[in-house]
MIPA-225623 format. One line per 5 residues: number of its first residue (from 1); their letters; for each residue x, y, z of C-alpha. Coordinates in steps of 0.5 Angstrom, whole numbers, plus 2048, in hexadecimal, padded with zeros to 3 digits. Example, Ala and Ser with C-alpha at 12.3 -4.5 7.8 and 13.67 -1.06 7.14 Angstrom:
BEGIN
1 = AS = 819 7F7 810  81B 7FE 80E
END
This chain:
BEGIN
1 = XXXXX = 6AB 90C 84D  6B2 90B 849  6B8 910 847  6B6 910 840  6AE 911 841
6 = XXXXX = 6B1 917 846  6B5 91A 841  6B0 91A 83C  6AA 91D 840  6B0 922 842
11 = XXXXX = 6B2 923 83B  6AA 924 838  6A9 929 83F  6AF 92D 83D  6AD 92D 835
16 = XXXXX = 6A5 930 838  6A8 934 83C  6AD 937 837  6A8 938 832  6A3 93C 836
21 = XXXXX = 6A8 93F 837  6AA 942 831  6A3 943 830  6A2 948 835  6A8 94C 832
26 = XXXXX = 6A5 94C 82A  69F 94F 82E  6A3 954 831  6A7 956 82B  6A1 957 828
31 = XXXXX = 69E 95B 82D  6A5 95F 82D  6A4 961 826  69C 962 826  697 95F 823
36 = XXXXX = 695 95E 81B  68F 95D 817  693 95C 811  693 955 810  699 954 80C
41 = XXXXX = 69D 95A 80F  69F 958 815  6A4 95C 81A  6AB 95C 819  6AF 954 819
46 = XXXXX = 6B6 955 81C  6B9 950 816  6B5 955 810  6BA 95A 80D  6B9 962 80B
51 = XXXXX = 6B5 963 806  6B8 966 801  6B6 96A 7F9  6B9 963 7F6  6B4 95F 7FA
56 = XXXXX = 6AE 964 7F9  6A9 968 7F5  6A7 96E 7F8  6A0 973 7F5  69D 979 7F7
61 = XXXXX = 696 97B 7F6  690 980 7F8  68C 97D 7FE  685 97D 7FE  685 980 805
66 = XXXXX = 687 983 808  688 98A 805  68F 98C 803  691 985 803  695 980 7FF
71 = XXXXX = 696 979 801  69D 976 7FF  69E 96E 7FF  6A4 96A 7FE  6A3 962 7FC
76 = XXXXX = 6A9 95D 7FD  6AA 95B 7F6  6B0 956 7F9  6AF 950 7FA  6B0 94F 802
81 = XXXXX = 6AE 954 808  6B1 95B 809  6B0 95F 80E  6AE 966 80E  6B0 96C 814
86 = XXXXX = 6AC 971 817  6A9 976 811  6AC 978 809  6B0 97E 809  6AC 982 804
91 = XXXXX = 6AF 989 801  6AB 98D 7FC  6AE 990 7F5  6B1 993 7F0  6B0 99A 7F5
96 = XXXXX = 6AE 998 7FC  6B3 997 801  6B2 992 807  6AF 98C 809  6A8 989 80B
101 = XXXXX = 6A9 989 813  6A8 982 815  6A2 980 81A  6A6 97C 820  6A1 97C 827
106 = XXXXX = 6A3 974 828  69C 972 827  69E 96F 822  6A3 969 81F  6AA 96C 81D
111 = XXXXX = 6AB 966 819  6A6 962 814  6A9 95B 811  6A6 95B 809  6A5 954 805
116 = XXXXX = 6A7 953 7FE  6A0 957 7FB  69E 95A 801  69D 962 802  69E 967 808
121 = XXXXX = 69B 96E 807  69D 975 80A  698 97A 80A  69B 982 807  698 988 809
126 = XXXXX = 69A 98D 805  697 994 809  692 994 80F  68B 993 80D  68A 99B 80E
131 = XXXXX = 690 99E 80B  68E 9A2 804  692 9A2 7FF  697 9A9 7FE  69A 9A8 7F8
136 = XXXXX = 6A1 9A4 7FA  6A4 99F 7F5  6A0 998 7F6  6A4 992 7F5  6A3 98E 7EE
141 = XXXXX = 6A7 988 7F1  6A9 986 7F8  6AF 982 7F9  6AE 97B 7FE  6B4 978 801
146 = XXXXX = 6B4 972 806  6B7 972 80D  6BE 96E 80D  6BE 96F 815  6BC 971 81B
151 = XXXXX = 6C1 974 820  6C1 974 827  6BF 97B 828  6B9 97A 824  6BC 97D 81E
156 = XXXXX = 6BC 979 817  6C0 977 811  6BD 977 809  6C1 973 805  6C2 97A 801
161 = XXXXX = 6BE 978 7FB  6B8 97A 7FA  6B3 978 7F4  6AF 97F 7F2  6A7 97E 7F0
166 = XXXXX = 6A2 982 7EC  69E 986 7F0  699 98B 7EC  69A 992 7EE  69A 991 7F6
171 = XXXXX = 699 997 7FB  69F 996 801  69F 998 807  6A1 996 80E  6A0 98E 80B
176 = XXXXX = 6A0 989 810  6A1 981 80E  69E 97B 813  6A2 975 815  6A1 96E 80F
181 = XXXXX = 69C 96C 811  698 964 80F  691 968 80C  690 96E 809  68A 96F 80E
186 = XXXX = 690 96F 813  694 974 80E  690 979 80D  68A 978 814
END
């Protein structure tokens, strides 16, 4: 066998080999983040920025199930991927004080990567299925913001500019909000 036939077996071997290899590591990063059965909402790209209002459309709206529910969807307006983190920070107004605590078990992905046109869904509990209505204020909009950043400790940062949407009349109490989500019947299952 001649040197150059050597160095191009060699070569075609190491190029396989690298190759299977970051094959191997794609899979595994997937698996990392969990698995989606949205086809355009993929788990988050490392190269994707932080989705922000200016990029986005966020609505709110009653969910047909289950009771006490609304579905909160952001769809990219951009026009490059973005990336969302954990759960929208969701307060309620003009009279309620606090916000939505955030449902984080780590069974689901932290961060989705969204495609120009595509959505992501958060499901908002507003009350417990059995818990009466005793007369407090009830929310008229509720204010969505977008997390900014993860800390280490698992504590988040919002950009601090949240968009306020109509709601009608809604009865708040200990409200709870999943993390994003590729399907509505992720949000809201």
């Amino acid at each position: 066998m001649t040197t150059f036939r050597k160095r191009a077996t060699l070569t075609a071997a190491a190029t396989a080999a690298l190759g299977l290899g970051l094959t191997g590591f794609a899979s595994a990063g997937s698996a990392a983040y969990g698995h989606t059965s949205a086809e355009t909402t993929t788990p988050a790209s490392r190269t994707a920025p932080v989705c922000t209002n200016a990029m986005t459309d966020l609505s709110v709206a009653p969910a047909p199930r289950p009771v006490n529910h609304q579905l909160i969807t952001l769809t990219n307006t951009g026009e490059r991927s973005c990336t969302v983190l954990i759960h929208p920070t969701v307060s309620f107004g003009p009279d309620l004080d606090g916000t939505a605590r955030g449902l984080t078990d780590g069974s689901h992905p932290t961060r989705f990567t969204v495609g120009p046109g595509d959505s992501v869904y958060a499901g908002l509990q507003t009350s417990p299925a059995d818990q009466q209505d005793d007369g407090r204020p009830h929310a008229q909009y509720i204010a969505v913001d977008l997390v900014k950043s993860v800390n280490d400790d698992g504590s988040t940062t919002d950009f601090g500019k949240p968009r306020s949407l109509a709601v009608d009349d809604l009865f708040i109490y200990e409200p709870t909000v999943t993390p994003w989500q590729p399907t509505v019947e992720d949000a809201l299952g």
